[in-house]
N, CA, C and O atoms as CSV, one atom per row, in Angstrom:
chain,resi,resn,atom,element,x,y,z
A,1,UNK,N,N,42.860,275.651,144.356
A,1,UNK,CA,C,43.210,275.521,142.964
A,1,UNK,C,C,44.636,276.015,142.740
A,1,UNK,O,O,45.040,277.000,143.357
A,2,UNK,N,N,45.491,275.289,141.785
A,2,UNK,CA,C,46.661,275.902,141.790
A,2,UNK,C,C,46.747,277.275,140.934
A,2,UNK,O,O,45.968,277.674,140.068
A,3,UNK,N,N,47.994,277.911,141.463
A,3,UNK,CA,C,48.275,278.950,140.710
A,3,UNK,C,C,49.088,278.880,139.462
A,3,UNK,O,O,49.003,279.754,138.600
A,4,UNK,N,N,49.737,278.027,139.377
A,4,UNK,CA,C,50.756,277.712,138.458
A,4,UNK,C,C,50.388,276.538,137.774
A,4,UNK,O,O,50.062,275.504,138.357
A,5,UNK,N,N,50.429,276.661,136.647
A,5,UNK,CA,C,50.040,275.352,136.072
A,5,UNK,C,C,51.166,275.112,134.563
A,5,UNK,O,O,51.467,276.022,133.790
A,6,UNK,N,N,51.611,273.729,134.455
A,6,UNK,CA,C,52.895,273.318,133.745
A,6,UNK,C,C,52.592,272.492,132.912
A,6,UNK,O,O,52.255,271.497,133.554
A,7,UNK,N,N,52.495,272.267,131.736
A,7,UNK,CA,C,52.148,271.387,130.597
A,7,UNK,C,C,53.265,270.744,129.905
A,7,UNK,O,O,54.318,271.380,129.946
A,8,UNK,N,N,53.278,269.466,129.187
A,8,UNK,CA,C,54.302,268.743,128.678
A,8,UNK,C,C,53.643,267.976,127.627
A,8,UNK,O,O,52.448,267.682,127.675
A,9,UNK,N,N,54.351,267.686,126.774
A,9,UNK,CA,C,53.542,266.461,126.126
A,9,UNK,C,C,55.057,265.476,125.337
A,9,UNK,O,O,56.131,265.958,124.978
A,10,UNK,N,N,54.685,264.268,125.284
A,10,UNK,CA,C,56.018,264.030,124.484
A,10,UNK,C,C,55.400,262.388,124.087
A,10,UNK,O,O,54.550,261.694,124.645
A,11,UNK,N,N,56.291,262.149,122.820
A,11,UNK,CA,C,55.976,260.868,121.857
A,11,UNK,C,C,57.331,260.094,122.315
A,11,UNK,O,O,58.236,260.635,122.949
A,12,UNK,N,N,57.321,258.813,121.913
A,12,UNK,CA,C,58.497,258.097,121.881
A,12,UNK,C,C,58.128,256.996,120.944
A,12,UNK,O,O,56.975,256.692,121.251
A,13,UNK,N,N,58.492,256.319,120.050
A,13,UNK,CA,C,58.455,255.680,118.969
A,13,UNK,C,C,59.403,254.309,119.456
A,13,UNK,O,O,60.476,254.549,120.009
A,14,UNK,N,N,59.034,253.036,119.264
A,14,UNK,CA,C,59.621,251.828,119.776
A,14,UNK,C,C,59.625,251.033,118.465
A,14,UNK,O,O,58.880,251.270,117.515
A,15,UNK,N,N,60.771,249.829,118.533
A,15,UNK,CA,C,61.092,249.149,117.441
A,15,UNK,C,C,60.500,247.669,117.410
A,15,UNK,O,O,59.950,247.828,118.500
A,16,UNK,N,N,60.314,246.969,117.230
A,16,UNK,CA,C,60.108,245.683,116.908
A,16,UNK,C,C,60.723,244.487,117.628
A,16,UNK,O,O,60.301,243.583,118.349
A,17,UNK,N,N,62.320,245.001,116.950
A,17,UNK,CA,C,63.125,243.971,117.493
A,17,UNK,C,C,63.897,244.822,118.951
A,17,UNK,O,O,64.658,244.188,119.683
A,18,UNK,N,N,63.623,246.062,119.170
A,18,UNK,CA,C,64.176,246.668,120.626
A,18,UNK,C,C,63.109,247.630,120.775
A,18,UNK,O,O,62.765,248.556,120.041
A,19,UNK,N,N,62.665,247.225,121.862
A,19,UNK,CA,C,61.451,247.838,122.435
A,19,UNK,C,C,61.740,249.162,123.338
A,19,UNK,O,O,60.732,249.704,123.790
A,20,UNK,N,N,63.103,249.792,123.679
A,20,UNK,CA,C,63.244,250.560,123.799
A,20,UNK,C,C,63.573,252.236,123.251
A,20,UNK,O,O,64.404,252.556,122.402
A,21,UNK,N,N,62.960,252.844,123.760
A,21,UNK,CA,C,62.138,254.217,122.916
A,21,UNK,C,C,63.665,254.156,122.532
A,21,UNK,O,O,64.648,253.984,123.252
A,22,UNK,N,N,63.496,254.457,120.426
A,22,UNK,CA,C,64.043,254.696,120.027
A,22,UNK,C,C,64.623,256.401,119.457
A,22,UNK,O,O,65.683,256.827,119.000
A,23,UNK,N,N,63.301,256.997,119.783
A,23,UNK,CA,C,63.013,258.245,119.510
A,23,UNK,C,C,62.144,258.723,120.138
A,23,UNK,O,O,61.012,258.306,119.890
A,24,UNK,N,N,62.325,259.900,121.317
A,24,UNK,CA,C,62.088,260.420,122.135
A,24,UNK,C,C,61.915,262.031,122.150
A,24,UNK,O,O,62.911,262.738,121.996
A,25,UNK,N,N,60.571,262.623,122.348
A,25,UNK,CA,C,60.104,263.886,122.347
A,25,UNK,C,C,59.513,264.388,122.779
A,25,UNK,O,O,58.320,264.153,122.587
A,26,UNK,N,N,60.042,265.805,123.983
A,26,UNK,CA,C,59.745,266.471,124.794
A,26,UNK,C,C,58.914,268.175,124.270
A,26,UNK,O,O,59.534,269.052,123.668
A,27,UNK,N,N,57.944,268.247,124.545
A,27,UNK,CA,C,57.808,269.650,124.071
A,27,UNK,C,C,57.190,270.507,125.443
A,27,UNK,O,O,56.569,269.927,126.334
A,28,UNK,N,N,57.424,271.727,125.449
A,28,UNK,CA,C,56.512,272.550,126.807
A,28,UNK,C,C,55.795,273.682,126.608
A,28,UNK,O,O,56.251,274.410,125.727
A,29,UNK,N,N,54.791,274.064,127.170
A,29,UNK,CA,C,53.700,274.772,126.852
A,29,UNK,C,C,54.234,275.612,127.587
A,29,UNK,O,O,54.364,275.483,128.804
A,30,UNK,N,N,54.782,277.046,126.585
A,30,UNK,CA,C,55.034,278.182,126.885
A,30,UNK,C,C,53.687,279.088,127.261
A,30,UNK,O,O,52.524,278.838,126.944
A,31,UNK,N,N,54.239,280.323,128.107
A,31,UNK,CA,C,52.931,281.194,128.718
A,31,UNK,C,C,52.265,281.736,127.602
A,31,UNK,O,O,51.088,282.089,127.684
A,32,UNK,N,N,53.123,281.858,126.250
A,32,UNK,CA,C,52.445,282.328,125.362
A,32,UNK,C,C,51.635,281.403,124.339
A,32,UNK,O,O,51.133,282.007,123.391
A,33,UNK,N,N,51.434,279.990,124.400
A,33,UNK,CA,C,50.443,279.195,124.060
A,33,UNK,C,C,51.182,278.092,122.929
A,33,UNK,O,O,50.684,277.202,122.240
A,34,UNK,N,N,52.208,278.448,123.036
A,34,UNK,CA,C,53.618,277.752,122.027
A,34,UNK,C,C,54.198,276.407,122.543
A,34,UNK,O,O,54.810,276.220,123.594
A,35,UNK,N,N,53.888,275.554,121.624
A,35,UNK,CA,C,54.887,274.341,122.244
A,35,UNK,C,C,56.510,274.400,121.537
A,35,UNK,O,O,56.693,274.670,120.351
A,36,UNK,N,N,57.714,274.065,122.601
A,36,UNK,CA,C,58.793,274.124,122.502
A,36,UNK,C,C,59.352,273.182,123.055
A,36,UNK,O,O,59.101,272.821,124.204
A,37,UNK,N,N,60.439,272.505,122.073
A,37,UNK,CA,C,61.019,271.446,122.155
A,37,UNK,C,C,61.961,271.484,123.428
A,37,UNK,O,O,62.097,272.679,123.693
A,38,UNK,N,N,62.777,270.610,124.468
A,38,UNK,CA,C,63.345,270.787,125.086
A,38,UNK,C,C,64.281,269.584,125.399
A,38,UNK,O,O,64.154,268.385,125.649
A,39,UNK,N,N,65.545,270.733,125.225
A,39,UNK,CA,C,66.575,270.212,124.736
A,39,UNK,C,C,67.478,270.580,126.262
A,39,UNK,O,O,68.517,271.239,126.242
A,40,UNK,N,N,66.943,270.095,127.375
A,40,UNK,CA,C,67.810,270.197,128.064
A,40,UNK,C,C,69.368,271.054,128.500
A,40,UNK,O,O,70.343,270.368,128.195
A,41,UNK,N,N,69.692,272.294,129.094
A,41,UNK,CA,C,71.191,272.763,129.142
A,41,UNK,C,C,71.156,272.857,130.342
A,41,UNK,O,O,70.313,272.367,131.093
A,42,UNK,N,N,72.382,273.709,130.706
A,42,UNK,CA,C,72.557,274.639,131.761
A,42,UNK,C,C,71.601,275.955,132.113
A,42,UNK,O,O,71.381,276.413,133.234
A,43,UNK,N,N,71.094,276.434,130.827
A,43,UNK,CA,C,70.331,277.504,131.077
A,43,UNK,C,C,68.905,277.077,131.361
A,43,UNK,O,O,68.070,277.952,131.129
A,44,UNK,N,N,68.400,275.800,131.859
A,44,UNK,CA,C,67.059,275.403,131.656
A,44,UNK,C,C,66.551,276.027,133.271
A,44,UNK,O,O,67.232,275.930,134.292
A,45,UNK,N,N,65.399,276.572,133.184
A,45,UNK,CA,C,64.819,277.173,134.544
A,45,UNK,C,C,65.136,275.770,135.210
A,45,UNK,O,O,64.844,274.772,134.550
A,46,UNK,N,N,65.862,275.562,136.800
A,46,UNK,CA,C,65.686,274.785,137.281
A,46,UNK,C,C,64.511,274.095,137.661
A,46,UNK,O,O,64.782,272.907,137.833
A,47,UNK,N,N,62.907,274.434,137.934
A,47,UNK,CA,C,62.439,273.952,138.211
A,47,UNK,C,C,61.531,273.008,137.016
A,47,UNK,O,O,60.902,271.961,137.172
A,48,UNK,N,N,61.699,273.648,136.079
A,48,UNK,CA,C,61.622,273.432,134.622
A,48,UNK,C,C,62.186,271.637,134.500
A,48,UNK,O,O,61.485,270.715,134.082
A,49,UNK,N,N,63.868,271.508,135.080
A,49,UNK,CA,C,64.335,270.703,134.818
A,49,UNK,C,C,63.882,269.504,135.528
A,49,UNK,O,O,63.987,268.334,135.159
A,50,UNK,N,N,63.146,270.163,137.051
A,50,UNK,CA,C,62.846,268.943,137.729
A,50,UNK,C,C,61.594,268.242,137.703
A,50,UNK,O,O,61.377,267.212,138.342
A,51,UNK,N,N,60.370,269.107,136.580
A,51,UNK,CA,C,59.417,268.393,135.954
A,51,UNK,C,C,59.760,267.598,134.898
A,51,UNK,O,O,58.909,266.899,134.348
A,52,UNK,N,N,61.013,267.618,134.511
A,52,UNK,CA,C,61.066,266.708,133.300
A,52,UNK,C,C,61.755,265.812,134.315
A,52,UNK,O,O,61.126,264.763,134.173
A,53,UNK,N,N,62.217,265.701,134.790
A,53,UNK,CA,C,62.637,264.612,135.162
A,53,UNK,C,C,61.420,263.929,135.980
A,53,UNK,O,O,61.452,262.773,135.558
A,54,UNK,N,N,60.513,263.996,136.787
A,54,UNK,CA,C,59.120,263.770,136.832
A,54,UNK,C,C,58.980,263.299,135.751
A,54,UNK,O,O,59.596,262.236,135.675
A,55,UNK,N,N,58.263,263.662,134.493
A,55,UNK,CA,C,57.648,263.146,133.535
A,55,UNK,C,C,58.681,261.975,132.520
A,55,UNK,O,O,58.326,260.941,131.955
A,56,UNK,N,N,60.057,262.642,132.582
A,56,UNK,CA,C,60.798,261.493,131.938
A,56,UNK,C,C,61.027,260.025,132.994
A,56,UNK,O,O,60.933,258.950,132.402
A,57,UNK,N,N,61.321,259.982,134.522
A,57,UNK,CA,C,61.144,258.999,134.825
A,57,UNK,C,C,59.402,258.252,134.788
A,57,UNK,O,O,59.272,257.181,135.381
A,58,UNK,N,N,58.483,258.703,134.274
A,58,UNK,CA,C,56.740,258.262,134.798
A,58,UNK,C,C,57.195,257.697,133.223
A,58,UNK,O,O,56.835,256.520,133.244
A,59,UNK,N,N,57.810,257.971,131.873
A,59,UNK,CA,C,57.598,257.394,130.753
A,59,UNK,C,C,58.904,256.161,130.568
A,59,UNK,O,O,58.767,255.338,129.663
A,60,UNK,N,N,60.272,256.091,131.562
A,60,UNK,CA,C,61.167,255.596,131.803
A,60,UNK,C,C,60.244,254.473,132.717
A,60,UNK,O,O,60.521,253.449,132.094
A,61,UNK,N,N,59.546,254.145,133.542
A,61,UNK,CA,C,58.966,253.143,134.074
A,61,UNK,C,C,57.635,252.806,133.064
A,61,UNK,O,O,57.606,251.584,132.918
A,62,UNK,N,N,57.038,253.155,132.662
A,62,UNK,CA,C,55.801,252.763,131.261
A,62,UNK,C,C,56.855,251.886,130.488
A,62,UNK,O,O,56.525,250.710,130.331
A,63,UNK,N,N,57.692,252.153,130.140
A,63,UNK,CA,C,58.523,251.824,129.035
A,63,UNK,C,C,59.477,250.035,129.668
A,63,UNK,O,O,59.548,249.023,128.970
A,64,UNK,N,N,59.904,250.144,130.724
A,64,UNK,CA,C,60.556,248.884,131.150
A,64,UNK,C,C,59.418,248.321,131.806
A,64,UNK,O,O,59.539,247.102,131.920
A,65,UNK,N,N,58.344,248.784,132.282
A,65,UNK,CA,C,57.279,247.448,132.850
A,65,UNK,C,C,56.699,247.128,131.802
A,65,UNK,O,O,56.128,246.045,131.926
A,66,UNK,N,N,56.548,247.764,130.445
A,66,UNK,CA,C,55.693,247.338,129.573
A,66,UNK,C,C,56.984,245.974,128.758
A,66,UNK,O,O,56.763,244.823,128.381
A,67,UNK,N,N,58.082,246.674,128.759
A,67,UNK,CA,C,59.107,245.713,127.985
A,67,UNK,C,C,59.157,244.504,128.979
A,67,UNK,O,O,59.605,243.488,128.448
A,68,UNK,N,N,58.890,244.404,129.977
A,68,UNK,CA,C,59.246,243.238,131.470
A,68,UNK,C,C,57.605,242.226,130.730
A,68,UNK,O,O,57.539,241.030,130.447
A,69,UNK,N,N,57.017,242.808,130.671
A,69,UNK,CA,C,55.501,242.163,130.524
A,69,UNK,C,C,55.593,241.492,129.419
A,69,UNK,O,O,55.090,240.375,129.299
A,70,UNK,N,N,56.257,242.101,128.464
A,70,UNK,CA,C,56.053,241.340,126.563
A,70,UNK,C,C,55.285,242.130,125.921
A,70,UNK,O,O,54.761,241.787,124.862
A,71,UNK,N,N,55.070,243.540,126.577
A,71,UNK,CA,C,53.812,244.388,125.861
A,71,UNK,C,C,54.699,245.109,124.900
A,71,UNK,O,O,55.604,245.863,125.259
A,72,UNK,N,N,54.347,244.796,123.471
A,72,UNK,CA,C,55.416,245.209,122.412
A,72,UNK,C,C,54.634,246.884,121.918
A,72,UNK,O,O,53.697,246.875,121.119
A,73,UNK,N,N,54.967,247.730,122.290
A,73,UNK,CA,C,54.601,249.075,121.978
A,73,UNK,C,C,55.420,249.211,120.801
A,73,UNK,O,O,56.501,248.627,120.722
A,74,UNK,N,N,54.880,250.096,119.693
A,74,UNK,CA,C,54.817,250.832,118.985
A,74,UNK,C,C,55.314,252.697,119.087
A,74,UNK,O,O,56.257,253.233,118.503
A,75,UNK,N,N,54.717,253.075,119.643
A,75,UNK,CA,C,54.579,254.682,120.231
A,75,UNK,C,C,53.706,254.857,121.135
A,75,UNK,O,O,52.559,254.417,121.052
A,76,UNK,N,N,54.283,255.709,122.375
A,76,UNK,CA,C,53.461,256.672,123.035
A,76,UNK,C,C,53.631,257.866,123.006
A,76,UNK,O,O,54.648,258.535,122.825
A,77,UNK,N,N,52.540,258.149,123.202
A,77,UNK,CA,C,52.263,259.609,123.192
A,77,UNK,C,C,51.574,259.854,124.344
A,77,UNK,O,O,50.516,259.275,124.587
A,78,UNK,N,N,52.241,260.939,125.339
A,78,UNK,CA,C,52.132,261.177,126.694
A,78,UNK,C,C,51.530,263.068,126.656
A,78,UNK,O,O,51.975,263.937,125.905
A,79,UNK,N,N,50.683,263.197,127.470
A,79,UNK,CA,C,50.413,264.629,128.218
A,79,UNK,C,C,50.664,264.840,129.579
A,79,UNK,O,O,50.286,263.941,130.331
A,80,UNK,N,N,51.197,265.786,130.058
A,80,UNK,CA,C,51.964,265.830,131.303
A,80,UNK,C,C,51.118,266.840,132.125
A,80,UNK,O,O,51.218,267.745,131.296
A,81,UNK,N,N,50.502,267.291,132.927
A,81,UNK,CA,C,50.316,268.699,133.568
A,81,UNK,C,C,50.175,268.722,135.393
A,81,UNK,O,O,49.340,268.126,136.073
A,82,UNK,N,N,50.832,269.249,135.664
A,82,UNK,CA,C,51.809,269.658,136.806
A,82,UNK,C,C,50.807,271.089,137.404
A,82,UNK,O,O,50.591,271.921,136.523
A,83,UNK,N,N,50.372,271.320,138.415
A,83,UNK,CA,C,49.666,272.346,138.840
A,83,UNK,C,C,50.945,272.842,140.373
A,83,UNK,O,O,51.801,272.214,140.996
A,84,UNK,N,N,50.515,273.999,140.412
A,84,UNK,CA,C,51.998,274.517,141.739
A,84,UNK,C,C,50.828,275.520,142.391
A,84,UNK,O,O,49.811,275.903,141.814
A,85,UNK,N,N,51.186,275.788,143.542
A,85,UNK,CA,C,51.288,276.898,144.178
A,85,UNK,C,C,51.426,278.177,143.731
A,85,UNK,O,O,51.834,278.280,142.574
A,86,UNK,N,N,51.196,279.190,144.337
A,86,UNK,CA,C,51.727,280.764,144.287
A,86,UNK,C,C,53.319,280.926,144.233
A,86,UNK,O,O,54.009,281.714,143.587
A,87,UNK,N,N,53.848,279.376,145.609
A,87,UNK,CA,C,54.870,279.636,145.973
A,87,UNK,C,C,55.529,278.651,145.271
A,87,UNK,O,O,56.723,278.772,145.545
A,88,UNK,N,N,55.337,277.610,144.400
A,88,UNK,CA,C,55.927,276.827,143.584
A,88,UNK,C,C,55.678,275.645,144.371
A,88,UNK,O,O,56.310,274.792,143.748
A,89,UNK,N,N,55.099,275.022,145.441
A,89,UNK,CA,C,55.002,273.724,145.740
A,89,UNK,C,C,53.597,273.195,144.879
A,89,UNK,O,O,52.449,273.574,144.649
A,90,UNK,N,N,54.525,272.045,144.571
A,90,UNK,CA,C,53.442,271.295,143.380
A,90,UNK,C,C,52.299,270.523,144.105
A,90,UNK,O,O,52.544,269.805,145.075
A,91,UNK,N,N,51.218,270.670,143.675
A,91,UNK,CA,C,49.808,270.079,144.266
A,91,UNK,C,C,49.293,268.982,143.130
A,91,UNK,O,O,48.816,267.917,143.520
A,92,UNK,N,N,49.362,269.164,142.246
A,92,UNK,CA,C,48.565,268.003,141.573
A,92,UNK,C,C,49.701,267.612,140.477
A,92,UNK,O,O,50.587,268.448,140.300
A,93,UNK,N,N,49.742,266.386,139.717
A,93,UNK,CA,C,50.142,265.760,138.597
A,93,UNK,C,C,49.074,265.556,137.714
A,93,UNK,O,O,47.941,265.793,138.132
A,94,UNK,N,N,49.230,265.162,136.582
A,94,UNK,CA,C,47.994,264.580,136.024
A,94,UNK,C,C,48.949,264.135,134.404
A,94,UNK,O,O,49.464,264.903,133.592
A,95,UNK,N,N,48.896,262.738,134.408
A,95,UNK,CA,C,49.633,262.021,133.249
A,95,UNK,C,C,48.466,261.330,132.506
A,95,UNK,O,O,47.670,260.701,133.202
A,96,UNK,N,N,48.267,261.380,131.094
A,96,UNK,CA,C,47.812,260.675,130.152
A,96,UNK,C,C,48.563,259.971,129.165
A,96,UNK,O,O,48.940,260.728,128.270
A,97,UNK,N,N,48.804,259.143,129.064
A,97,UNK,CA,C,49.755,258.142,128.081
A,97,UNK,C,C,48.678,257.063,127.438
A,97,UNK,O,O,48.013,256.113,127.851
A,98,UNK,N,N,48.868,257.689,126.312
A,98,UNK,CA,C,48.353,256.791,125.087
A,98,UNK,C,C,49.100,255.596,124.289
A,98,UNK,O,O,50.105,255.924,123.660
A,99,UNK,N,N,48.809,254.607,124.267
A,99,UNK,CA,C,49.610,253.200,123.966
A,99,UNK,C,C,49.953,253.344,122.443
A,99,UNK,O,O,49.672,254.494,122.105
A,100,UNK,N,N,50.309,252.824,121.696
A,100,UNK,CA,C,50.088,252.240,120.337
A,100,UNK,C,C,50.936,250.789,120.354
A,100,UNK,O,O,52.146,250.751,120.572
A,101,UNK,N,N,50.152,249.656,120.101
A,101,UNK,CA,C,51.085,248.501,119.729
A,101,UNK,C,C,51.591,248.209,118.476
A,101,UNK,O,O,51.284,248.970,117.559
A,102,UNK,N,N,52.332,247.224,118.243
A,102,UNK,CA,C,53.103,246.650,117.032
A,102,UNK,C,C,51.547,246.010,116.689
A,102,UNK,O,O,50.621,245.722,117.448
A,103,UNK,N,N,51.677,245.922,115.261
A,103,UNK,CA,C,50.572,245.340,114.918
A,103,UNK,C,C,50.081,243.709,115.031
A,103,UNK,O,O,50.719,242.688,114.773
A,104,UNK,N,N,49.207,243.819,115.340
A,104,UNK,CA,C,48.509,242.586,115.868
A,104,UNK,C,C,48.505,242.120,117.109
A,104,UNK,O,O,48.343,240.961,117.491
A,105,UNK,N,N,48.744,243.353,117.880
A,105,UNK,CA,C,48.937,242.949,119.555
A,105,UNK,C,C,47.643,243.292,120.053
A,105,UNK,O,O,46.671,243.732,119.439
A,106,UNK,N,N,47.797,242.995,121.383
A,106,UNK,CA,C,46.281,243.542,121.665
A,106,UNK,C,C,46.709,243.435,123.751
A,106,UNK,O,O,47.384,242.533,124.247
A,107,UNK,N,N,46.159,244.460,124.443
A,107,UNK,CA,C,46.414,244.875,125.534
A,107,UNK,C,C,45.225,244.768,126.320
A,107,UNK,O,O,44.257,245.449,125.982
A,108,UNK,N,N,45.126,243.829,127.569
A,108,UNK,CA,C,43.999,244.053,128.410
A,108,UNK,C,C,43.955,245.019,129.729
A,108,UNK,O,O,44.951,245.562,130.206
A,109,UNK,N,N,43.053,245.098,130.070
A,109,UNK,CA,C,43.155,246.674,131.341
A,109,UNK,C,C,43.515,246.258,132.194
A,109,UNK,O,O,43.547,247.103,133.089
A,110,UNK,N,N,43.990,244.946,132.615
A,110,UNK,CA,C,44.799,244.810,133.254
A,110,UNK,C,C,46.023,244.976,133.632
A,110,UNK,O,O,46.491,245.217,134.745
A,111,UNK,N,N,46.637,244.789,132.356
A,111,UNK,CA,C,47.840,245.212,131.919
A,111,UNK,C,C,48.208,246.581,131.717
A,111,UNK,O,O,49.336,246.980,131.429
A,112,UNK,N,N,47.170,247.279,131.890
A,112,UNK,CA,C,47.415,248.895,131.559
A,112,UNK,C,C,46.991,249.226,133.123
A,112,UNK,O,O,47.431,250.263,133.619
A,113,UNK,N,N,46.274,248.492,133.784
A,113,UNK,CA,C,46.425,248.946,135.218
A,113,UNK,C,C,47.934,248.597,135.874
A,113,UNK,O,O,48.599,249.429,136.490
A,114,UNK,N,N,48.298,247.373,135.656
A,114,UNK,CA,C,49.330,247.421,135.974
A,114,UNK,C,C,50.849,248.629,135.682
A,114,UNK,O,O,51.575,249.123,136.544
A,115,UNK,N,N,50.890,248.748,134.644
A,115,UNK,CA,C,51.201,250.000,134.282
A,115,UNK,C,C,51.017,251.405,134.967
A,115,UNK,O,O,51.966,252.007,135.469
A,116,UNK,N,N,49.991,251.785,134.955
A,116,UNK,CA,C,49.694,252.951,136.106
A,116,UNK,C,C,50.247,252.804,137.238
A,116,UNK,O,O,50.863,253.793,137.635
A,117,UNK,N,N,50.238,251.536,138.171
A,117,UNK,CA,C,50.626,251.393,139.307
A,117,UNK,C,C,51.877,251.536,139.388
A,117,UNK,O,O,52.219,252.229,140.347
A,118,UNK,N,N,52.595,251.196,138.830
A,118,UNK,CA,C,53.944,250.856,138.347
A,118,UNK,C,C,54.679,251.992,138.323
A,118,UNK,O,O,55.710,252.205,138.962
A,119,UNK,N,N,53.986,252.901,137.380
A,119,UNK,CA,C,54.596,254.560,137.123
A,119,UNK,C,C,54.424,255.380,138.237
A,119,UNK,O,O,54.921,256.478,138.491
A,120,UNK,N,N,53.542,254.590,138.947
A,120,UNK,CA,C,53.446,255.784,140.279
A,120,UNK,C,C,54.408,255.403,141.184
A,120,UNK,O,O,54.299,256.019,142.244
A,121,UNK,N,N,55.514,254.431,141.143
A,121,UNK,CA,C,56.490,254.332,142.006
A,121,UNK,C,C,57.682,254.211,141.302
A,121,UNK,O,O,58.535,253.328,141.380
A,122,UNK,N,N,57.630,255.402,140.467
A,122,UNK,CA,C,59.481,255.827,140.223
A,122,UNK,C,C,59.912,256.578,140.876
A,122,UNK,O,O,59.207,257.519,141.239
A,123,UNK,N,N,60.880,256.498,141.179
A,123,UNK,CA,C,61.688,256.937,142.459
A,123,UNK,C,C,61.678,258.569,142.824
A,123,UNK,O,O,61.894,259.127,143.900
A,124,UNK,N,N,61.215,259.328,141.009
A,124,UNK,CA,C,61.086,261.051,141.263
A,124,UNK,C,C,59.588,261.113,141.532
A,124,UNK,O,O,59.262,262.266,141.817
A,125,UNK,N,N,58.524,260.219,141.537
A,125,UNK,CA,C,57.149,260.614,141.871
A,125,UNK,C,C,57.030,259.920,143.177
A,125,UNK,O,O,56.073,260.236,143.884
A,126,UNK,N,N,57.928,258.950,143.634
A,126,UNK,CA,C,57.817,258.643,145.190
A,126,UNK,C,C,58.402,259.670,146.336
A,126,UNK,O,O,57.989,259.806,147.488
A,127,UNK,N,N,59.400,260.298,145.733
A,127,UNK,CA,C,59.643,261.130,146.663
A,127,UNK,C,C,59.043,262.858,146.974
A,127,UNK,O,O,59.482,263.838,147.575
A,128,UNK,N,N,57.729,262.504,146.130
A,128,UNK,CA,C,57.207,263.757,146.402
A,128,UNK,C,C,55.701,263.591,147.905
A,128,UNK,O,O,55.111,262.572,148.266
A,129,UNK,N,N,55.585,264.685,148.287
A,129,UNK,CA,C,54.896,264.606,149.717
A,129,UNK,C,C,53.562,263.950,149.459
A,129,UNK,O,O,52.998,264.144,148.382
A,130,UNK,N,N,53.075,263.251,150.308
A,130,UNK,CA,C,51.715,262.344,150.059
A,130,UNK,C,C,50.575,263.035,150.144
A,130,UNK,O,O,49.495,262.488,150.364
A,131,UNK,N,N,50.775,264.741,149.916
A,131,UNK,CA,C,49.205,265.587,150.102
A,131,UNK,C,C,49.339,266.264,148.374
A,131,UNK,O,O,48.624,267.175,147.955
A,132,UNK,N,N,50.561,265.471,147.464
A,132,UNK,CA,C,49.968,265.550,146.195
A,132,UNK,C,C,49.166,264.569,145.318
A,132,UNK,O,O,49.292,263.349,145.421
A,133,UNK,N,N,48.405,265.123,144.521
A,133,UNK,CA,C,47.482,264.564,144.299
A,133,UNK,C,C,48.112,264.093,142.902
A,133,UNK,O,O,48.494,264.923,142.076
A,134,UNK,N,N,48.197,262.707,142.688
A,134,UNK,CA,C,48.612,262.375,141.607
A,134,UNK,C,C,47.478,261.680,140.909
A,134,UNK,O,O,46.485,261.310,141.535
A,135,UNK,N,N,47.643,261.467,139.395
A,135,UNK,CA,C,46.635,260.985,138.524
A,135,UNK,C,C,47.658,260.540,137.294
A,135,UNK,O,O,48.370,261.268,136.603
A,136,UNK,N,N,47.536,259.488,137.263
A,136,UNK,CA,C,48.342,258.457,135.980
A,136,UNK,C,C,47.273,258.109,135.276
A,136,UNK,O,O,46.356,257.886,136.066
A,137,UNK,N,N,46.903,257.937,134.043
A,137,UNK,CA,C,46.191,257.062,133.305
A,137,UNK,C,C,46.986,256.128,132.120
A,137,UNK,O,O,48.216,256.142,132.180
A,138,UNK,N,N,46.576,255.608,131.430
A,138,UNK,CA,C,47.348,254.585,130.605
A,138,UNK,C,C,45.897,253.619,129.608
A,138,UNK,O,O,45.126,252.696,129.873
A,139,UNK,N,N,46.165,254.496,128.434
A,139,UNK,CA,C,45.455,253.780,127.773
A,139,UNK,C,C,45.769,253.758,126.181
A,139,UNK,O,O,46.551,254.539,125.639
A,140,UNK,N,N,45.045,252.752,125.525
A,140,UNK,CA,C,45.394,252.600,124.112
A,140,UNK,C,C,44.666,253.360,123.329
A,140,UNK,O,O,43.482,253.668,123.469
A,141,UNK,N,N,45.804,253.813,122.053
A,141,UNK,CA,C,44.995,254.711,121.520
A,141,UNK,C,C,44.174,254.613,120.841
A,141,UNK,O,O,43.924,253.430,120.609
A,142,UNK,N,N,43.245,255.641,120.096
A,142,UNK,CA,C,42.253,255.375,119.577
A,142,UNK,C,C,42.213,254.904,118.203
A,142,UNK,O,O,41.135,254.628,117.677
């Protein structure tokens, strides 16, 4: 079981006529039970920085395979959680991304499988070692 465990969650809001996230939001689950926005600096814990980039490329590929397909999103809303080691090597992922379409669309599980597959080969979740255990899901919301 890991020792470390890393939480994220973030929305992105899409347009109509440009399907690319127009508005984009990162928050992180502090030790003290607080979500906090993250605004990226110099002072960001490095390893801090390299889960977002994890989770921002897994919503950077959702976002252009869904625009490649014709799947006209609305908003997602993503949960991120990242499990580590004692010593900081990461053991598990675990992504939930919730769809919302433009109205009157409609999405088959196919298309949301495709999606999953898709996110699992961006270039920051391919280059992690093949004894982590990753978990993508992709579904519409409720």
């Amino acid at each position: 079981m890991s020792a470390l465990t890393f939480s994220f969650r973030l929305c992105s809001l899409h347009g109509i006529t440009d399907p690319v996230s127009q508005e984009l939001t990162v928050e992180f689950l502090t030790p003290e039970g607080t979500w906090q926005p993250q605004l990226p600096t110099l002072s960001t814990p490095g390893f801090r920085l390299y889960l977002l980039s994890l989770l921002l490329c897994q919503h950077h590929y959702l976002v252009a395979n869904a625009q490649e397909k014709g799947i006209p999103l609305a908003q997602v809303d993503g949960t991120f959680t990242v499990g580590a080691s004692a010593s900081w090597i990461i053991e598990t992922i675990a992504g939930d991304f919730q769809l919302q379409l433009q109205p009157g669309a409609a999405l088959e599980r196919k298309e949301m499988d495709f999606l999953e597959r898709r996110m699992k080969a961006c270039p920051v979740s391919r280059n992690l070692p093949e004894s982590v255990l990753k978990t993508i899901t992709v579904n519409l919301a409720p």
